[in-house]
C-alpha positions in Angstrom: 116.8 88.0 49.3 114.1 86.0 51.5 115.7 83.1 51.6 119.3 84.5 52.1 117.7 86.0 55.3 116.4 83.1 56.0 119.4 80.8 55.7 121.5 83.7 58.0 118.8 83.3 60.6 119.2 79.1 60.2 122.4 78.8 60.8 122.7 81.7 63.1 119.8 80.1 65.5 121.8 77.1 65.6 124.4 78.2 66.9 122.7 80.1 69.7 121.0 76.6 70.9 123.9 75.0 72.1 124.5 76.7 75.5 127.7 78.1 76.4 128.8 75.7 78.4 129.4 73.7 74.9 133.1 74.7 75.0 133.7 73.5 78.9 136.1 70.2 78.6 134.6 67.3 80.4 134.2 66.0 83.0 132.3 68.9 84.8 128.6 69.4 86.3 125.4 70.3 84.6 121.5 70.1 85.2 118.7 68.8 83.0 116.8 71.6 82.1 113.7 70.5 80.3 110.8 69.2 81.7 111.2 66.1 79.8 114.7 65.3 78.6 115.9 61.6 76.8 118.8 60.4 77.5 119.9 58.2 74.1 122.5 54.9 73.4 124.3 57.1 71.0 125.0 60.7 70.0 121.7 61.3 67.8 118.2 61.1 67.6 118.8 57.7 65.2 120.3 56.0 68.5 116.8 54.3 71.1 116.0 56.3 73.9 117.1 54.6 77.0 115.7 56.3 79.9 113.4 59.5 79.8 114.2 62.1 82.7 110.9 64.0 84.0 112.7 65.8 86.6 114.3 69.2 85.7 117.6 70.6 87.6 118.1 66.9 88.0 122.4 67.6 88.6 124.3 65.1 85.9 128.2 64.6 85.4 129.3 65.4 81.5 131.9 63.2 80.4 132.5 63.4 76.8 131.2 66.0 73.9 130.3 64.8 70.3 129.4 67.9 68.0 125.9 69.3 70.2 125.4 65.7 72.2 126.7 65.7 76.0 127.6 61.8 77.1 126.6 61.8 80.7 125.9 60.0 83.8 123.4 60.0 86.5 123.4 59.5 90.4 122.8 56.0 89.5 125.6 55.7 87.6 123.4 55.1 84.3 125.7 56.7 81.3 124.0 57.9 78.1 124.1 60.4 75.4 121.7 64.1 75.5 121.8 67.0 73.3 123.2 69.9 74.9 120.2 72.3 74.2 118.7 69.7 77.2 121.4 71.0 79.3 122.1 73.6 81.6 125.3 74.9 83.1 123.5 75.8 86.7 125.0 73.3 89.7 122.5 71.6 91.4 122.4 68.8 94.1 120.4 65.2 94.5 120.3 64.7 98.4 121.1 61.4 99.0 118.9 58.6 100.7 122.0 57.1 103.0 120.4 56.7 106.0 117.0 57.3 104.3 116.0 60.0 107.1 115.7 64.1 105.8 119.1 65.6 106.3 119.6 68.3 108.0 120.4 72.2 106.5 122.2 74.6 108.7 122.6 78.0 109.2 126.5 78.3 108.9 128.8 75.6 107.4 129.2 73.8 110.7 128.0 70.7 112.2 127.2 72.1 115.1 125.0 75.0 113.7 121.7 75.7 114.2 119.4 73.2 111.8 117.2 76.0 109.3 115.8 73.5 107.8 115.4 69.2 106.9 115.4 68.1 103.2 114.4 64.9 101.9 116.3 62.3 100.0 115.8 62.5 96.6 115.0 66.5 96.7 116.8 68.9 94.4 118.0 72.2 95.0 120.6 75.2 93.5 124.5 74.6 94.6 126.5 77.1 95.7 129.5 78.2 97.7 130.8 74.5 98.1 134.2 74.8 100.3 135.4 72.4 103.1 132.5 69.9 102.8 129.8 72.2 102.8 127.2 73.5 100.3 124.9 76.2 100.4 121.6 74.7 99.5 118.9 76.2 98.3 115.4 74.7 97.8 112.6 76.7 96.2 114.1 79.9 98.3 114.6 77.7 101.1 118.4 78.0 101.8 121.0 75.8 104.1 123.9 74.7 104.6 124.3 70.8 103.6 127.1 68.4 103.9 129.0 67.5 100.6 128.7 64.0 101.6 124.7 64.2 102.0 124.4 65.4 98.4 125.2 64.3 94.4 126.5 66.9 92.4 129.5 68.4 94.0 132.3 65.8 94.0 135.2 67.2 92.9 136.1 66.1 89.3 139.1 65.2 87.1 
């Protein structure tokens, strides 16, 4: 009887680590969400690691799905494969080193509003409300609005 339970609980469990954004069709917008995530050359763990992220909420474009593996790309345009349970469905944004100066989040979704805050290139925050080439941006709490075109991770996709 133990190891009927036990066998239940197996293949029950795996099925509630592959997050629910397993069934979304690619190409659509995720977020590493491990502190350490490897992106791979293949769809298992038998493929080499090529690159190892260390920067959770990192935002990432899904492409392709193979069983519980995610084929993605980065802001860099580096494609690889990572398992889904790496993976989070929440929309986050890379600001963008264009100009390599801290661009500027405003109050409203306006050029000419009010500047709340400056973020970095390279900082990462929570996407939301993306309409007419604004974001709201939020950084640790610290919200904004931010041009689309000063970020990665809200391009429309398809």
């Amino acid at each position: 009887m133990r190891i009927l339970a036990f066998m239940l609980i197996a293949v029950f469990g795996t099925f509630l680590a592959v997050p629910a954004m397993a069934q979304q069709e690619p190409p659509y917008w995720a977020s590493i969400d491990e502190p350490e995530a490897r992106m791979r050359t293949g769809p298992s763990t038998e493929y080499p690691t090529m690159w190892i992220y260390k920067r959770e909420k990192l935002p990432v474009k899904i492409l392709a799905r193979y069983k519980a593996w995610r084929k993605i790309e980065d802001h860099e345009g580096t494609q690889g494969w990572m398992h889904a349970r790496l993976l989070s469905a929440s929309r986050t944004g890379l600001v963008l080193a264009t100009s390599g100066k801290p661009v500027a989040m405003r109050a409203m979704p306006n050029e000419r509003a009010k500047i709340t805050w400056l973020a970095e290139p390279g900082v990462v925050g929570s996407l939301s409300q993306c309409e007419n080439g604004w974001c709201l941006f939020d950084v640790t709490g610290r919200q904004g609005y931010i041009s689309a075109a000063d970020i990665w991770g809200d391009e429309p996709l398809k």
